[in-house]
N, C-alpha and C positions, 0 to 999 in steps of 0.2 A: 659287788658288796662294798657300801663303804668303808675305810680303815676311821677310825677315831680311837685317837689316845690320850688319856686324861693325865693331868698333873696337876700338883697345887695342895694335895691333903695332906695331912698333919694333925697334929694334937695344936688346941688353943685352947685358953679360958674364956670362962663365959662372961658374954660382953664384947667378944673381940673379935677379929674378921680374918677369914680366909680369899685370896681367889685361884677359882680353877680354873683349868685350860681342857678346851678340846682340840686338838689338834687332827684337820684333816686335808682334805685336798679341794681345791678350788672347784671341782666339777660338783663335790658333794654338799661347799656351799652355796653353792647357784642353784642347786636342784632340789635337795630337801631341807623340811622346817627340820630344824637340829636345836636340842637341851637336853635337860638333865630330869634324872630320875633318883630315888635314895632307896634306899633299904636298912631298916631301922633295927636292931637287934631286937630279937622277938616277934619279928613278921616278916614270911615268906614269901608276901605281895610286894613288888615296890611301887612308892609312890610318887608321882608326878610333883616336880620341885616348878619347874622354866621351861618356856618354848620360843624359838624364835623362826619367825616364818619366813623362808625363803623369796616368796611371793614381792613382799612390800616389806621386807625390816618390822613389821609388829611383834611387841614382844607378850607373852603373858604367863603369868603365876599362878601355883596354886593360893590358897586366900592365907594359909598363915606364913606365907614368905613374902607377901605383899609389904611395898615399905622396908623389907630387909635387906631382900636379894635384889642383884641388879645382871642380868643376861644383857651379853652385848657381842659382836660381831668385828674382829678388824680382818678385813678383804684381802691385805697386803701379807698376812701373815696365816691365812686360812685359820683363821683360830678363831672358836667361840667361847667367851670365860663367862663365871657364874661367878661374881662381886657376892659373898657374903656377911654382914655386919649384923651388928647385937646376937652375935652365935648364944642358942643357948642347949643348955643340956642334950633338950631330945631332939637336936640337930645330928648328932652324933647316927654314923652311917655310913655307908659306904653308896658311894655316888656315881651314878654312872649316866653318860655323854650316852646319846642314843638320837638316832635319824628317823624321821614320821616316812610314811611312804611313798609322799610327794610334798609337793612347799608349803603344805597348810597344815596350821598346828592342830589337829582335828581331834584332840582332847587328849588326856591322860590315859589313852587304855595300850595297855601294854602288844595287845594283840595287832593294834596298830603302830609302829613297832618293826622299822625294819631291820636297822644294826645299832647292834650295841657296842659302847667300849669297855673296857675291862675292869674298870672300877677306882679309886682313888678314897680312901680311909680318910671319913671326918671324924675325929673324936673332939669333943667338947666337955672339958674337964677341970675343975681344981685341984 
């Protein structure tokens, strides 16, 4: 099973950027697509933010984090971060770092979905 531990969330104003960490171990970035998910205050579902495929380094979004967020990869430090800019309100959430079941990012559905990390508090606020 693999360990990811998120870091990076906080409170910021709207306009302004966060970035988060996943932090895991080098077998689990070489083998599965790894990103992020959210869970928004008043929904039960969470929903698909960034993926990044183990495969070939492709990266992909869901359509309104397109242009905001930026998922990226450094090898040397097993770490995947999610670059967030123009944070606005319904950003706010709690985000969680999760591993597909093998290196392809094969869509946002939770079932596919094999470990998660423990979560990391976005609030986006004045």
């Amino acid at each position: 099973q693999p360990q990811l531990v998120e870091s990076g969330g906080g409170l910021v104003q709207p306009g302004g950027s966060l970035r988060l960490s996943c932090e895991t171990s080098k077998d689990t970035l070489d083998t599965y697509a790894i990103g992020w998910f959210r869970q928004v205050p008043g929904k039960s579902a969470r929903e698909g933010v960034s993926c990044i495929s183990a495969a070939d380094g492709s990266t992909y979004y869901a359509h309104s984090m397109k242009g905001r967020f930026t998922i990226s990869r450094n090898n040397a430090k097993n770490t995947v971060y999610l670059e967030m800019t123009s944070l606005q309100i319904k950003d706010t959430g709690i985000y969680y770092c999760a591993t597909w079941f093998d290196e392809y990012c094969s869509g946002y559905v939770e079932k596919r979905i094999g470990s998660w990390g423990q979560g990391t508090q976005v609030t986006v606020s004045s």
